[in-house]
C-alpha positions as CSV (number, residue, x, y, z in Angstrom):
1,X,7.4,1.2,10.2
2,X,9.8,3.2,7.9
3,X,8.6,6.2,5.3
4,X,11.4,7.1,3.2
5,X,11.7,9.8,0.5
6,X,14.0,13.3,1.0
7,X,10.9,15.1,-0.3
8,X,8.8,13.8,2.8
9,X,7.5,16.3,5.6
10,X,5.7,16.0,8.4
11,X,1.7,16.4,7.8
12,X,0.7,19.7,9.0
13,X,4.0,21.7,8.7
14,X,4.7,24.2,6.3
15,X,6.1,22.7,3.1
16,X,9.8,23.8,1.9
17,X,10.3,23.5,-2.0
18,X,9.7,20.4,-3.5
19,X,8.6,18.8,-0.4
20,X,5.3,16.4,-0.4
21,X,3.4,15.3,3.1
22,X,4.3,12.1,4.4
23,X,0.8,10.1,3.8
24,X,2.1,6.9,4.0
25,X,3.2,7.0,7.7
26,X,-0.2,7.7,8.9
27,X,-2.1,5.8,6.7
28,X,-0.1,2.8,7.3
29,X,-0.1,3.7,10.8
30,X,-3.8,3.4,11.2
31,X,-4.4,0.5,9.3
32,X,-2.1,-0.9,11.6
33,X,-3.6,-0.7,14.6
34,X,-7.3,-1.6,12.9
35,X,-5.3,-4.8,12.3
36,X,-5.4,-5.6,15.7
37,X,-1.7,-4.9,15.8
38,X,0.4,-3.3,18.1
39,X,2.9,-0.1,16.3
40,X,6.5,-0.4,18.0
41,X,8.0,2.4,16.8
42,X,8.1,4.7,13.3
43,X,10.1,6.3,11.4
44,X,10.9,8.7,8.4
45,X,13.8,8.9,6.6
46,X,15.4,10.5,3.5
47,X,16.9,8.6,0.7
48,X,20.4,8.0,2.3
49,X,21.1,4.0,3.2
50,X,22.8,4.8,6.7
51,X,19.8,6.8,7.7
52,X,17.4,3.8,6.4
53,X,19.8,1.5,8.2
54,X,19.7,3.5,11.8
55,X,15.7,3.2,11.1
56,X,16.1,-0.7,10.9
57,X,18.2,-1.0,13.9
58,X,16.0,1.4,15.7
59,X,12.7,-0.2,14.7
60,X,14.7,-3.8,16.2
61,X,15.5,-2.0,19.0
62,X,11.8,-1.1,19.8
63,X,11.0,-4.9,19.4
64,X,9.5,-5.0,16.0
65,X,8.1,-8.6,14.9
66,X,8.0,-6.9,11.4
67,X,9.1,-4.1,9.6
68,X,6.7,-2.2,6.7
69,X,8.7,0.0,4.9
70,X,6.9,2.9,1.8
71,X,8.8,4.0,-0.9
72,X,12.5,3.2,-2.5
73,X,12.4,0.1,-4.4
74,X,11.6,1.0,-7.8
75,X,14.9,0.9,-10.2
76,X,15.8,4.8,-10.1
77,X,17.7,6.6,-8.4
78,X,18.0,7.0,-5.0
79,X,16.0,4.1,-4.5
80,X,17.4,3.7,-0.3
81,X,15.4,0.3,0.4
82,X,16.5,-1.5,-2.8
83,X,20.1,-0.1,-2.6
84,X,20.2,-1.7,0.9
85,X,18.6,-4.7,1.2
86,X,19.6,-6.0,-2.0
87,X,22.7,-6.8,-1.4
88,X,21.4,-8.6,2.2
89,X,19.3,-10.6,-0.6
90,X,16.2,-8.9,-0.6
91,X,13.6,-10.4,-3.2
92,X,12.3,-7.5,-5.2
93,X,9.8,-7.8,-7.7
94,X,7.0,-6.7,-10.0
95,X,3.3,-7.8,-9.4
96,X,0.6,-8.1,-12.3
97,X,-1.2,-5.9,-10.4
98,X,-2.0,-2.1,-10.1
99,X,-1.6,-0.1,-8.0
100,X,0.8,-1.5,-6.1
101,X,3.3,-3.4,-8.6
102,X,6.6,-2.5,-7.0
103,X,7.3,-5.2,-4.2
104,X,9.8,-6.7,-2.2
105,X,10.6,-8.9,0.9
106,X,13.4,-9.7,3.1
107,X,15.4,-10.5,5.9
108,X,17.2,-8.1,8.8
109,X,18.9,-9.3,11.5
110,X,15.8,-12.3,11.4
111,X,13.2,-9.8,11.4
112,X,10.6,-10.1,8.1
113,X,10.8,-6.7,6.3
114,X,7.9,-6.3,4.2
115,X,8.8,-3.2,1.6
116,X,5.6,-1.3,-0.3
117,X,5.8,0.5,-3.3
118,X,5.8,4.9,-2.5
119,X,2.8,6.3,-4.6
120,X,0.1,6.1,-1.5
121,X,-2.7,4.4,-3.2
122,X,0.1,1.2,-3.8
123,X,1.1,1.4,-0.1
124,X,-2.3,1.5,1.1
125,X,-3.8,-1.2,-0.8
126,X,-0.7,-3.9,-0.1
127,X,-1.2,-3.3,3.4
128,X,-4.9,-4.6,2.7
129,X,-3.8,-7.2,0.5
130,X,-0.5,-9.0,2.1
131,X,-0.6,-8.1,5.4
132,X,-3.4,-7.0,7.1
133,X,-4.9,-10.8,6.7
134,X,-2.4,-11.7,8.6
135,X,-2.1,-8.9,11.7
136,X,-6.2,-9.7,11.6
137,X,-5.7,-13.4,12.2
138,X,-3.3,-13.2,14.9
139,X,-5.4,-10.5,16.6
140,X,-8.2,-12.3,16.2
141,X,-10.5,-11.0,14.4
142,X,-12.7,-11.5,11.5
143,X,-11.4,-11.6,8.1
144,X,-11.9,-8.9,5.2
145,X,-14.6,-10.7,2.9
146,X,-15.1,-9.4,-0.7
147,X,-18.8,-8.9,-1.7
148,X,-20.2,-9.3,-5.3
149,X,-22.1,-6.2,-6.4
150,X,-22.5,-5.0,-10.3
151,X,-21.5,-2.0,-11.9
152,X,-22.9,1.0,-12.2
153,X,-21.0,2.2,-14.8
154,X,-19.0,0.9,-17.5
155,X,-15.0,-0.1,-16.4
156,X,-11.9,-0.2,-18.8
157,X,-9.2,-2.2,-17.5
158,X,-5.2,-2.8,-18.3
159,X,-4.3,-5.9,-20.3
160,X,-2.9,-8.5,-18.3
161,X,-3.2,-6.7,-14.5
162,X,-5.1,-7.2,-11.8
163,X,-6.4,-3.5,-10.6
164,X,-8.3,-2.5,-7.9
165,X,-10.1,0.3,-8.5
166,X,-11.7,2.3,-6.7
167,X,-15.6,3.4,-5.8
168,X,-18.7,4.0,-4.2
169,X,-21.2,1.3,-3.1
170,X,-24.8,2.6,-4.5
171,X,-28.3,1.4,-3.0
172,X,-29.1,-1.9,-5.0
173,X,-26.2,-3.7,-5.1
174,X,-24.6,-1.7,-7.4
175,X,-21.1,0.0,-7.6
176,X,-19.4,3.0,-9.4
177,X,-16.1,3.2,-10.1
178,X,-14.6,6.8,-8.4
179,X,-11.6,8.5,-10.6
180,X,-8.9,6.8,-12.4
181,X,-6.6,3.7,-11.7
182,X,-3.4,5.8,-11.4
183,X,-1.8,5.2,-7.8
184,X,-1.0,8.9,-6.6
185,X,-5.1,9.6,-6.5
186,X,-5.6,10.1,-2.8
187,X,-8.4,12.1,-2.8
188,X,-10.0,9.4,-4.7
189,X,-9.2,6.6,-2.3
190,X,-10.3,9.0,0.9
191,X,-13.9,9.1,-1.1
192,X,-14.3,5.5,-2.0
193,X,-15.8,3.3,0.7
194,X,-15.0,-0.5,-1.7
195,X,-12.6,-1.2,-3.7
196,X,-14.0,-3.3,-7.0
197,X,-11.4,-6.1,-7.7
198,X,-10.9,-6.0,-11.4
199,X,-9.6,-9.8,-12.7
200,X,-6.6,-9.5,-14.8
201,X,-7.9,-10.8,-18.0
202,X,-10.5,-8.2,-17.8
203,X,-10.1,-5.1,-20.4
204,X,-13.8,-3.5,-20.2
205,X,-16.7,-4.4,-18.2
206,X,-19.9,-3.1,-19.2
207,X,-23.0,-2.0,-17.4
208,X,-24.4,-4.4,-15.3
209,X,-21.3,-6.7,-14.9
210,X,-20.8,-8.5,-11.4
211,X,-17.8,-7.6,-9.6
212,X,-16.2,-8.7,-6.1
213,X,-15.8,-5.7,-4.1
214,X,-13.9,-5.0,-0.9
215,X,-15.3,-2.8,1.9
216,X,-13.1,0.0,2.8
């Protein structure tokens, strides 16, 4: 697994100017190894392709049956993951979804590389989506199921995405969505226990509205 981003540092050290805490490593980390799965080996980088490269080798080294990489595939600058694996024909792409629109896929030296957008929210909830079904099923264990509960609160959605959004599960079957839709909200996400799928032709949903929702 493979953070990347110059402004990342290591949680609990003092922060230097312009420097963020790397939240992706652990989350990713831990909902790794809820998976079932086994972590070979991680890594954080900063946005320069040879060091993201020494991480891929490294991380093949170690044995890795996949690689998860956060961060570095948008179309700006200093984008290390796209800039690299492009040219190996990586697919990179959009999704109609949010968080989590930035995506890509490819190919290293045979191993899948499976690459998540940066903001934490985006990284977190593709794990859930793409490949924690699949590290589940191999471990063995039971699949995530969604379960329908109805809002608490009235819900405005973006035209044509599918968001997840998320909340707090309320006695009665009910559900309330917790802060906005935007994917940086981490606090948010560490106080929401479901996630309500929002269908992507949805724009508001009013009181009282049945919802799938996702247990956190």
């Amino acid at each position: 697994m493979i953070s990347t981003g110059s402004e990342l540092a290591t949680p609990g050290e003092p922060l230097a100017p312009g420097q963020i805490y790397d939240a992706n490593g652990p989350a990713l980390a831990a909902a790794v190894r809820s998976a079932g799965a086994f972590l070979a080996d991680e890594h954080r980088v900063v946005d320069d392709t040879a060091a993201f490269a020494r991480a891929l080798d490294a991380s093949y080294a170690a044995g890795a049956e996949i690689v998860l990489t956060s961060g570095g595939i948008s179309a700006g600058s200093y984008e290390v993951v796209r800039e690299f694996l492009e040219p190996l024909g990586a697919h990179i792409d959009t999704l109609a979804m949010q968080p989590g629109g930035p995506q890509a896929t490819a190919l290293y030296k045979d191993v899948p590389v499976v690459c998540f957008p940066g903001n934490p929210v985006s990284a977190q909830l593709s794990f859930m989506l793409f490949i924690e079904p699949i590290l589940r099923e191999t471990a063995g264990l039971p699949a995530r199921r969604p379960e329908p509960r109805t809002l608490a609160e009235p819900l405005t959605s973006v035209t044509g995405k599918r968001q997840f959004r998320r909340g707090v599960a309320l006695p009665e079957g009910r559900v309330a969505p917790l802060g906005g839709a935007s994917s940086h909200l981490v606090a948010a996400m560490a106080a929401s226990d479901v996630l309500i799928d929002v269908p992507i032709d949805a724009v508001t949903l009013d009181i009282g509205t049945r919802v799938e929702t996702w247990n956190l």
